[in-house]
Every structure is written in C-alpha cells, then in structure tokens.
DOMARNU-332966 format. One record per residue (C-alpha): residue number from 1; x, y, z. Coordinates in nm, 2 decimals, padded with zeros to 4 digits. Example, Ala and Ser with C-alpha at 12.3 -4.5 7.8 and 13.67 -1.06 7.14 Angstrom:
BEGIN
  num      px      py      pz
    1   01.23  -00.45   00.78
    2   01.37  -00.11   00.71
! end
This chain:
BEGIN
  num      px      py      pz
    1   01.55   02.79   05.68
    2   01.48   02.61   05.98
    3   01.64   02.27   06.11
    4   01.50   01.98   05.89
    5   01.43   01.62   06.11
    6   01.34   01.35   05.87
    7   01.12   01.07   06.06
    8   01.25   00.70   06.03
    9   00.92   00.65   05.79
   10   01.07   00.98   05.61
   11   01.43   00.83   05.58
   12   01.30   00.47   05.49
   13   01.08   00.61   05.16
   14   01.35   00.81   05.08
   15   01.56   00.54   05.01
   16   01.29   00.34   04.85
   17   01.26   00.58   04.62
   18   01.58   00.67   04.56
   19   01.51   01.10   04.67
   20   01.77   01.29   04.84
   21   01.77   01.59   05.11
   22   01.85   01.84   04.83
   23   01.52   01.76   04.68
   24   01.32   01.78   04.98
   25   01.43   02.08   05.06
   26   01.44   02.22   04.70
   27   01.01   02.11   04.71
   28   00.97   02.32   05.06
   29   01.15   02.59   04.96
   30   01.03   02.66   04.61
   31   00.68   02.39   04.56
   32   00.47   02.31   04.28
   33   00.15   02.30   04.45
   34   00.12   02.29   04.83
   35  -00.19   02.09   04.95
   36  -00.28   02.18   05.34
   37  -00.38   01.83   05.51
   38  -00.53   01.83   05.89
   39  -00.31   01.89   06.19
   40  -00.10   02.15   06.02
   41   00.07   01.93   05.81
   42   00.10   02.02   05.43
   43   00.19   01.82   05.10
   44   00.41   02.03   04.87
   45   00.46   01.86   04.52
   46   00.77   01.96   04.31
   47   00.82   01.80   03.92
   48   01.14   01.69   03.92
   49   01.26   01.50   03.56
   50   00.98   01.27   03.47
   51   00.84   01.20   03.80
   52   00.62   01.40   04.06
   53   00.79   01.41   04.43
   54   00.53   01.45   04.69
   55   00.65   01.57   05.04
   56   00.45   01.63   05.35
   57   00.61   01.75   05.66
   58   00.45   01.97   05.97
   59   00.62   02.25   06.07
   60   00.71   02.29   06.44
   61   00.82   02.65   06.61
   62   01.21   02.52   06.60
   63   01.20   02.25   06.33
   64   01.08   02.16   05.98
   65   00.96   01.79   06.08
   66   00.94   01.59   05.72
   67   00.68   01.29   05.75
   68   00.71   01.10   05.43
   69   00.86   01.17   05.06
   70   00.74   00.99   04.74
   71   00.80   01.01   04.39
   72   00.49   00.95   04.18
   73   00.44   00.90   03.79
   74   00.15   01.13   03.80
   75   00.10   01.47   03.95
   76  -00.14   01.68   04.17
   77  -00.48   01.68   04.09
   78  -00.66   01.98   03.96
! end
C-alpha cells in the first residue's frame, strides 16, 4: 500500500469520532461500497460494529491523501 497522509481536517474528525488509522486503512483496502466524487476523490464506506465509517481520500501518484473520516448511524444509500 502506498504512504497514507491524513489532512489536519482528516486528523481533527478522527478524533471527534473516536476512528483510528487501522480502520481507515481496513475501509481503503477492503470497502463496503466506494462512491467516486469529482476531482478523483472517492468515498469508501466500511460497516464497522453498529456504525457506518465513511472515508474519502484522493489518491496521488506517491500518496494515499485521506480528506475526512466519519462514523454515521446510517449507511450508503442504494
């Protein structure tokens, strides 16, 4: 896997929220759902317990840059 850089709004939510660097990069690796947003970012949603965690990052040719992680009570939409 490539390097992972969190941004300060990244790191800030993740403590928030209570979600760790394990499960960040547990939701790249292996998603739920991965949503493609506009300038190549993407959201990947993983279930993890009872809550939903939401990740979108961009990915850069040397780096995995993670924008913002979220836990939500309810999931993806179909």
């Amino acid at each position: 896997m490539k390097t992972v850089k969190y941004t300060r709004h990244a790191k800030n939510r993740m403590r928030l929220h209570e979600i760790n660097e394990t499960d960040v990069e547990l939701a790249i690796d292996n998603p739920d759902l991965t949503e493609p947003l506009l300038e190549d970012r993407k959201n990947v949603w993983k279930k993890i317990s009872d809550r939903y965690l939401r990740v979108t990052y961009k990915e850069e040719p040397d780096r995995i840059l993670i924008i913002t992680a979220v836990k939500k009570k309810q999931g993806w939409r179909e």
